[in-house]
N, C-alpha and C positions, 0 to 999 in steps of 0.2 A: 760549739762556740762560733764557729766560720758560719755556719747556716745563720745564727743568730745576728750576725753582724750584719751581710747581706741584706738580711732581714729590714733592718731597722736603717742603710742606707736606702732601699727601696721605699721603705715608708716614708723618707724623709726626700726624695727623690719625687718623690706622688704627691705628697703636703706639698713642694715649691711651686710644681702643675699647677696645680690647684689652686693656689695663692694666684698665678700668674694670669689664669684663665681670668679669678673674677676681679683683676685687679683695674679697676676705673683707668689710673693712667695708661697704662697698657692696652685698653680698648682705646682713650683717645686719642693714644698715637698711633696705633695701628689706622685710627680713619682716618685721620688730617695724611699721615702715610700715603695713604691709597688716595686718598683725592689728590694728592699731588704725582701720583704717578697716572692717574688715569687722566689729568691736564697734560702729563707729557706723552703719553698714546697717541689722546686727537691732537698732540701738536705736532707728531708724528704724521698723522693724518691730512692735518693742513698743510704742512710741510711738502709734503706728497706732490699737491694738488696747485695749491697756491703761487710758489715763486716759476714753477711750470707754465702755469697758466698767463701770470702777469710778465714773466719774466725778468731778469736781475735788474733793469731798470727801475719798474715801478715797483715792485718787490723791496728795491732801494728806497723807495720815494715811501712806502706801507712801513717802514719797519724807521724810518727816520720822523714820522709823524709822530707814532707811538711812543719814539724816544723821549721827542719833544714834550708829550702829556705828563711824561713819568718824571723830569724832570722841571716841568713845571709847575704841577701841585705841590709838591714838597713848599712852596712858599703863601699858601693858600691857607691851611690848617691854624697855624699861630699859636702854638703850644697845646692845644686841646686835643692833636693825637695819641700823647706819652700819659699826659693829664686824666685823659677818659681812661684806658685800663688801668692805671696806679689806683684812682678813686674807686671805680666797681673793685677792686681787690682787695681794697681795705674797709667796706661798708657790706656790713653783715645784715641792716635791717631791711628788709624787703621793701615795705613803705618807703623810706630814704632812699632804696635803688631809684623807682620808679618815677620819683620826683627830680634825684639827677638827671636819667634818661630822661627827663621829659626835654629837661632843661638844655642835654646835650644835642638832640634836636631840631632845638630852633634853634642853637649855634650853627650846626651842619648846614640847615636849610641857607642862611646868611654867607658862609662860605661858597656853598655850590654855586648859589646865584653869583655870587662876587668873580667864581671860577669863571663859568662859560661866558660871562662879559669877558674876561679876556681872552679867552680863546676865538668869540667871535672876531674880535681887535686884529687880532696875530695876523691873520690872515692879510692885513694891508703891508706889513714889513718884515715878514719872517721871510720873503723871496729876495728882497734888497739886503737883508743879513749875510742869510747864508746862501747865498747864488743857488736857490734852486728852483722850481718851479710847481712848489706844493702848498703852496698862499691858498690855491683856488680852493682848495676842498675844507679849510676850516672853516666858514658860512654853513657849509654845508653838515658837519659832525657836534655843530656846538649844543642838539637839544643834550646829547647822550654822551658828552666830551667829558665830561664828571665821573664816567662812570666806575672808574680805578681809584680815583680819590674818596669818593661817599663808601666804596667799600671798604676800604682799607681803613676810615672813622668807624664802623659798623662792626668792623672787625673784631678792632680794638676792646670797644664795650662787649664784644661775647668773651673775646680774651680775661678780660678783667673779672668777667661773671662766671668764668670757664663752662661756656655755651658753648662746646666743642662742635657738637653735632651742627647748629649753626653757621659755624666757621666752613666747616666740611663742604654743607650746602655752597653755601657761599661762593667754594671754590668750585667743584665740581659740577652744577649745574648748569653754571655761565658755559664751561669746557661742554658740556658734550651738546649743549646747544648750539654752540659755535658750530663745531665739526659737523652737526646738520645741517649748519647753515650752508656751510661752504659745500656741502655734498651738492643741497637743493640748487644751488647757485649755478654751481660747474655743472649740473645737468641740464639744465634752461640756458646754460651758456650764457648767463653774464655776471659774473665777477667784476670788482667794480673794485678800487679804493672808497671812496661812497659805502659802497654795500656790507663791505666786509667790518667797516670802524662803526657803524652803525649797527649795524644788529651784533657786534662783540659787543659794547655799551649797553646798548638795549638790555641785552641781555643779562647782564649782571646787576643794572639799577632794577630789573625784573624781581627778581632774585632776593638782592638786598632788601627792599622794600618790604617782600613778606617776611621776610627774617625782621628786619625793624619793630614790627607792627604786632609780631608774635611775643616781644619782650614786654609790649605793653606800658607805653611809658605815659607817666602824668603828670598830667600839665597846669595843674592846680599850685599854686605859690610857689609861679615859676619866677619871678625877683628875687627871691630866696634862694632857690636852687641855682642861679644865674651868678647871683654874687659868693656862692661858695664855691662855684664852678672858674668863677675869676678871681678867688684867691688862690685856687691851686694851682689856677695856670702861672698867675705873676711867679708864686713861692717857686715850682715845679718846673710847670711845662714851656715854659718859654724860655725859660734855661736852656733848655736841650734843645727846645728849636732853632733858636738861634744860631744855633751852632749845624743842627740836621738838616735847617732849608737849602743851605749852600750846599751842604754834603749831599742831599738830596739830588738838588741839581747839576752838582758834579759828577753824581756817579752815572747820571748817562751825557754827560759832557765826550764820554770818547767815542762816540756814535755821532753824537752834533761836531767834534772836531775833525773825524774823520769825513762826513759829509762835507764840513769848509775847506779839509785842505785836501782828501781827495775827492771822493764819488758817493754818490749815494746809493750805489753798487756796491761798494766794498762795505758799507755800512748792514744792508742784508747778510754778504759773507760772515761777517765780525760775528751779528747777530744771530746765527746758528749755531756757530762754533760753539758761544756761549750757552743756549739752548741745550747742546749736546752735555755739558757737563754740570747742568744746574742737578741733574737726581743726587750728585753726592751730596749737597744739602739738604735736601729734602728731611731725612730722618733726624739730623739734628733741630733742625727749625722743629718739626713736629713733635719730636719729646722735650723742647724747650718750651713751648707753648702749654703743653700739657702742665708739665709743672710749675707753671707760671704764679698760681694763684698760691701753693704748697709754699714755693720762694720766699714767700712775705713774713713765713713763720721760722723758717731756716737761718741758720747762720752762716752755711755756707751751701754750696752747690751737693748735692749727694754723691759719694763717690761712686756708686752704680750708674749714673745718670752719665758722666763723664767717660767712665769703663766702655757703657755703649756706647757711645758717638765716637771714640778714637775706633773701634772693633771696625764701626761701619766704614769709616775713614777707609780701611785697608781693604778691605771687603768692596766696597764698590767702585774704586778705584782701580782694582784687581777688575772688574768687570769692564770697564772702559776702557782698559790697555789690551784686553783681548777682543771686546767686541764693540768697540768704537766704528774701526777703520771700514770693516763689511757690513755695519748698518749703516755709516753713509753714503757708500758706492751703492748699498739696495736703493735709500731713498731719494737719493739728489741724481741728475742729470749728470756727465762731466764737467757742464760750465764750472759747477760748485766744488772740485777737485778741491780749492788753494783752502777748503774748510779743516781739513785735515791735521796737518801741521797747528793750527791753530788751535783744535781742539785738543789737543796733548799737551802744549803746555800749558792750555788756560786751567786744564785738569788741577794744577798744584796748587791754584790761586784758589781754585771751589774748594780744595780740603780745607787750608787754610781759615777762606770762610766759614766752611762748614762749623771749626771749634769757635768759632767767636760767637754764637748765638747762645751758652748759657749762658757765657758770663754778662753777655748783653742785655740779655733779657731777667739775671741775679742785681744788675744793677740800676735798673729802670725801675724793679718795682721793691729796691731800697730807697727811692730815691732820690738815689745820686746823681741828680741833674748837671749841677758846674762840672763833674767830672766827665759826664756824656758830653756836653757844649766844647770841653777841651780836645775831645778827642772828636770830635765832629768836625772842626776847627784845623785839626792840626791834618787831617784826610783830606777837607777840601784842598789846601794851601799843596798838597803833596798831589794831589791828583792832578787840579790844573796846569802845573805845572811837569809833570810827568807826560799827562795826557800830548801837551803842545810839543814837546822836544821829541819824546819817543815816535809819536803818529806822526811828525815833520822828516822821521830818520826814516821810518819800521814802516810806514802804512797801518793799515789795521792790523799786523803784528804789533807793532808800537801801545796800541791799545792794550793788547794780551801783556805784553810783560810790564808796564803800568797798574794791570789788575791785579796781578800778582803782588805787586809790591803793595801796592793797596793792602790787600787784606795779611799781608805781613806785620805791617804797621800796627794796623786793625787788631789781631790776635793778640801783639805786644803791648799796646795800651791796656785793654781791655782787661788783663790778665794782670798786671800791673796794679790797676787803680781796683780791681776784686780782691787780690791781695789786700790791699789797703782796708778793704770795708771788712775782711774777716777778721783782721787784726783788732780794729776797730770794738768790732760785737765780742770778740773775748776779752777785749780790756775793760769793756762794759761788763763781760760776766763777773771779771772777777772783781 
């Protein structure tokens, strides 16, 4: 009777294997996973190499431009970020894909143009802003100044189409050509601000582009696909933007407030610290994505889906309070000591994040725009305001425990208004 039991736990123990091995989500998180750890290798890698090389100053001046990009695309898109994964998730017909892609491409195309017109601009008042001395080089980055924002619309549509493999590419390719770069670079001895924003760019509009071209989009009544594209944005996606532009450009506001009140020194420090504690998200964004498309037929989140991402929570936070301290002193010089401190408590704010991506991503592709716009809304107003008082007392400390509260907020809304929408779908069931 005991043999038989065993028995038939081992069979049922082999069936779950089995299940797991060929289970699709599971391979797509395991690669979006791995692409996202093998971006923090070579940034590992550049890390090395880079703030060495250029040193905390310009290092300062390299990590406060990028700020700036990341921060100012978010007002570029115009509801067509949220709008493009929602609609590939809900359009099963192949023909009807291919006619929206076509259409969501000459949206992209009219953006990007719209974008590096102003990034070429920046370059005459961004030094009389914020007291620094990095105007000169935006002339100089603007063919490939796009190149985080067209991927991140590109994204989107593999998202919505759950073109995972895509996605992967995506990420992963731009990284390890990077890290070539900077290898090629630092051996020829010249590393450049110049050199380094440009062939990162380059490299990912590379990238994108044949991922773009491989969806194969068409371009045939495209007025039609244009005006169905602009009714979902009005209904949809401009809801949530409205509310994500400013959020968008807030959330690297304590990098740009840390450069205005103090250095753009400290803004590099800031800027690893956080680096250092981005893998605890990783696993959660990547099984959120995965199940992105699943969502749309769900009524609520999976309770497996949640089970993992708190496990990881503990799990990789357990790894960063043991081996945090002696991978920094291997890769950084002692200039970079004051990273330290920083990266332990910014640690609490990544878990935090870390659970805010299903329900983020449970209620983007329900549709719940006015409630995304509210909580986008209520994050900028907290952030700004956080940002100026805390970085005015704390320095780039002040940014860390801002971030923190951020995605405290963050996790309580979000968790909040998901409640709401499951209540919702059961008062519909019944």
């Amino acid at each position: 009777m005991e043999s038989g039991t065993q028995g038939r736990i081992l069979e049922k123990l082999v069936g779950l294997f089995r299940r797991i091995r060929h289970s699709t989500v599971i391979r797509q998180t395991g690669l979006l996973y791995s692409s996202r750890i093998l971006v923090l290798l070579t940034s590992f890698i550049t890390a090395i190499i880079v703030p060495r090389v250029l040193g905390p100053g310009l290092y300062g001046d390299l990590t406060f431009i990028t700020s700036f990009l990341f921060a100012s695309q978010g007002f570029f898109d115009l509801g067509v970020f949220e709008s493009s994964a929602k609609m590939m998730a809900g359009e099963k017909d192949p023909t009807r894909q291919s006619r929206l892609l076509g259409g969501y491409f000459v949206i992209f195309a009219v953006i990007i143009l719209a974008y590096s017109l102003f990034i070429y601009s920046a370059g005459s008042w961004i030094d009389s802003v914020f007291d620094s001395s990095v105007g000169v080089y935006f002339p100089l980055i603007v063919v490939f100044s796009s190149g985080n924002l067209v991927r991140d619309l590109v994204m989107q549509l593999s998202k919505g189409l759950n073109r995972v493999r895509d996605i992967v590419l995506m990420i992963a390719l731009p990284a390890l050509g990077y890290v070539t770069l900077v290898l090629v670079l630092n051996w020829v001895n010249d590393i450049s601000i110049p050199h380094l924003l440009n062939g990162k760019f380059g490299l990912i509009w590379l990238v994108v582009a044949l991922c773009a071209a491989r969806m194969r989009p068409d371009f045939s009544r495209l007025s039609g696909s244009l005006k169905e594209i602009a009714q979902d944005v009005r209904r949809f996606g401009f809801k949530v933007f409205t509310g994500r532009a400013l959020n968008t450009a807030v959330l690297q506001s304590d990098k740009l407030f840390i450069g205005l009140l103090g250095s753009t020194t400290s803004v590099g420090f800031y800027y690893l610290a956080r680096v250092m504690v981005t893998p605890i998200e990783f696993f959660p964004a990547a099984l959120s994505t995965s199940f992105f498309r699943r969502l749309g037929t769900s009524k609520k989140i999976p309770g497996k889906v949640l089970i993992a991402i708190f496990s990881w929570m503990i799990l990789s936070s357990g790894v960063l309070l043991l081996a945090g301290k002696p991978v920094l002193e291997f890769i950084f010089p002692v200039d970079y000591a004051s990273i330290v401190p920083m990266m332990f408590i910014a640690m609490i704010g990544a878990v935090l994040g870390g659970l805010v991506h299903p329900y983020h991503e449970f209620l983007i592709v329900k549709g719940y725009g006015v409630e995304l716009r509210r909580i986008s809304l209520v994050l900028t107003f907290y952030i700004l305001g956080a940002n100026w008082v805390l970085i005015s007392l704390y320095g780039a400390m002040g940014a860390v425990y801002a971030y923190i509260g951020e995605k405290a907020i963050s996790i309580t809304l979000h968790d909040w208004y998901y409640r709401q929408a499951v209540r919702a779908a059961n008062q519909l069931q019944d």
